[in-house]
N, C-alpha and C positions, 0 to 999 in steps of 0.2 A: 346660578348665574355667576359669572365673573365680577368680580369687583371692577369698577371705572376708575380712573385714575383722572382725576379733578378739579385739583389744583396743587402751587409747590408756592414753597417760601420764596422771598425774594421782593423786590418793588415792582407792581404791576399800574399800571394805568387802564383803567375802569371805563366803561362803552360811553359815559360821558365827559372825560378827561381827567378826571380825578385820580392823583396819584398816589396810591398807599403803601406802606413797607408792611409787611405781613411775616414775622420772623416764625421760625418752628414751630416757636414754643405757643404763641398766637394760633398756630391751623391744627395743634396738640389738642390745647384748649376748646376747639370747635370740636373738634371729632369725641373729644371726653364730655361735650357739654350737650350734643346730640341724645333728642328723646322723641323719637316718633310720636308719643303718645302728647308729649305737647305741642307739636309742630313735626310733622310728615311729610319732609321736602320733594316734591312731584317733580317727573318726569317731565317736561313739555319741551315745545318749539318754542326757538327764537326765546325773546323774555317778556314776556307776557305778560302787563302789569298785577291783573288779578291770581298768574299761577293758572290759567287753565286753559284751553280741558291736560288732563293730565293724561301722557300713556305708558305711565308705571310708577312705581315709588321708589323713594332710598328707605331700605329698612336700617342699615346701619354705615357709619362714618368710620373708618379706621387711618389711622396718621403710620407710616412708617417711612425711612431716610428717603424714600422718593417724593412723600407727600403726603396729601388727603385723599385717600380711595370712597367710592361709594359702592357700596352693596344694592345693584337693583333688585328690583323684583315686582311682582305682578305685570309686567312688559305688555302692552298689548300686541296683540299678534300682527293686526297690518303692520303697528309701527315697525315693528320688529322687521318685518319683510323691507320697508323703506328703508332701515338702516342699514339692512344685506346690499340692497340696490346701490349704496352709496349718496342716497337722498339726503342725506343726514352727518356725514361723516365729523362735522364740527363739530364742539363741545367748549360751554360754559356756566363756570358755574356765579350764581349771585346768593350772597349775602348780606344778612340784616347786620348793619354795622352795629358795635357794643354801645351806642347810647338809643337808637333805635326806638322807637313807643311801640314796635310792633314786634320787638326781637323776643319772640319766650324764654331764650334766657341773657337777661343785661350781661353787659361785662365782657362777652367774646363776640365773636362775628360767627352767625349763625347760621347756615345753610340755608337759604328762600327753595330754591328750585337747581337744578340741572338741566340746562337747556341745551336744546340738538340745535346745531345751525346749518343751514341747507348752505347756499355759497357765498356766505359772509367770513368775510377773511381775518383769522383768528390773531388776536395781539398775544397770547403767551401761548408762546411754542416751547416742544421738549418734554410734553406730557406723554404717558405709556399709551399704545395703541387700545382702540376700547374694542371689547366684543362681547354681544349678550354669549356667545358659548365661546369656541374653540378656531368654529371657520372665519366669522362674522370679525372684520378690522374697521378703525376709524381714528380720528386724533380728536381726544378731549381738551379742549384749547377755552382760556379766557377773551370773552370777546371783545372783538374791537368797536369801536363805535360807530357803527353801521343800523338804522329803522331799517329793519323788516319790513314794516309794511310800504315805506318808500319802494324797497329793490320793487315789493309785489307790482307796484301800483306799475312802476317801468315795465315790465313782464307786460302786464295785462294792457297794458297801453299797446306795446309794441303788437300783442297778438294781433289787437283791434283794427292795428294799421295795415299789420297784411292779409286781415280778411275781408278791408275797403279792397285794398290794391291786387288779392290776390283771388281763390277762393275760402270757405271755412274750408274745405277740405286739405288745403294746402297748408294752411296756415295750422290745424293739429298734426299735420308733418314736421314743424319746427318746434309749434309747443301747443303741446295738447292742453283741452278746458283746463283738466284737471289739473294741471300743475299750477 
């Protein structure tokens, strides 16, 4: 699999407004301090307080002048097909800050998860396009401070309104159960 490209130095502001300066040597630190075997940052949706369900892992963290890459792998196959589709094209990633009670290792900011974001609109932009192989593009992006499960809840409202006003038939013509 290709490496994802995940994050970059710079001042970003965090999904709940929190602004941090994150210099090189800082996201260096992460990628050298990366141990699956103590913590195995998972693939998921959106950012998901407990991490789960996961559909693939980071096996390893690499730092070079564009940033922090991750190495996936184990990818689950539908996911995988939802990120061809485009379902998924966003990307960000969360970290256990260096004072952290849950960081396995103190002292740097740690990798939590890498999460896909469906149409949540990314605060840092500029990151390399991601693809599990060669065909497959997406933009790995820090996210902006948007609940997921609010967008969901609007979606699933709205379906409900046009299946009072319209039919269910019509109404999985705009947006099916399953999304």
């Amino acid at each position: 699999m290709k490496p994802i490209h995940i994050f970059r130095s710079g001042t970003h502001t965090d999904s709940t407004g929190i602004t941090t300066g994150l210099s090189e040597d800082a996201i260096k630190a992460s990628a050298d301090a990366y141990n699956p075997t103590l913590h195995e940052a998972p693939i998921v949706v959106g950012h998901p307080k407990d991490n789960s369900p996961a559909y693939g892992w980071v096996s390893q963290l690499r730092f070079d002048e564009q940033g922090l890459e991750a190495e996936p792998h184990q990818i689950d196959a539908d996911f995988e097909e939802l990120v061809k589709a485009g379902r998924y094209k966003k990307i960000s990633a969360s970290f256990y800050t260096p004072d952290s009670p849950s960081n396995p290792v103190p002292g740097v900011f740690y990798l939590r998860h890498v999460g896909f974001l469906g149409a949540q609109p990314p605060a840092l932009k500029g990151l390399k396009p991601v693809s599990f192989n060669e065909q497959e593009e997406g933009v790995l992006e820090f996210s902006a401070p948007y609940d997921t499960l609010t967008i969901a809840s609007v979606f699933r409202r709205l379906r409900e309104f046009l299946i009072d006003k319209f039919s269910r038939e019509e109404a999985d013509e705009v947006i099916a159960s399953w999304a």
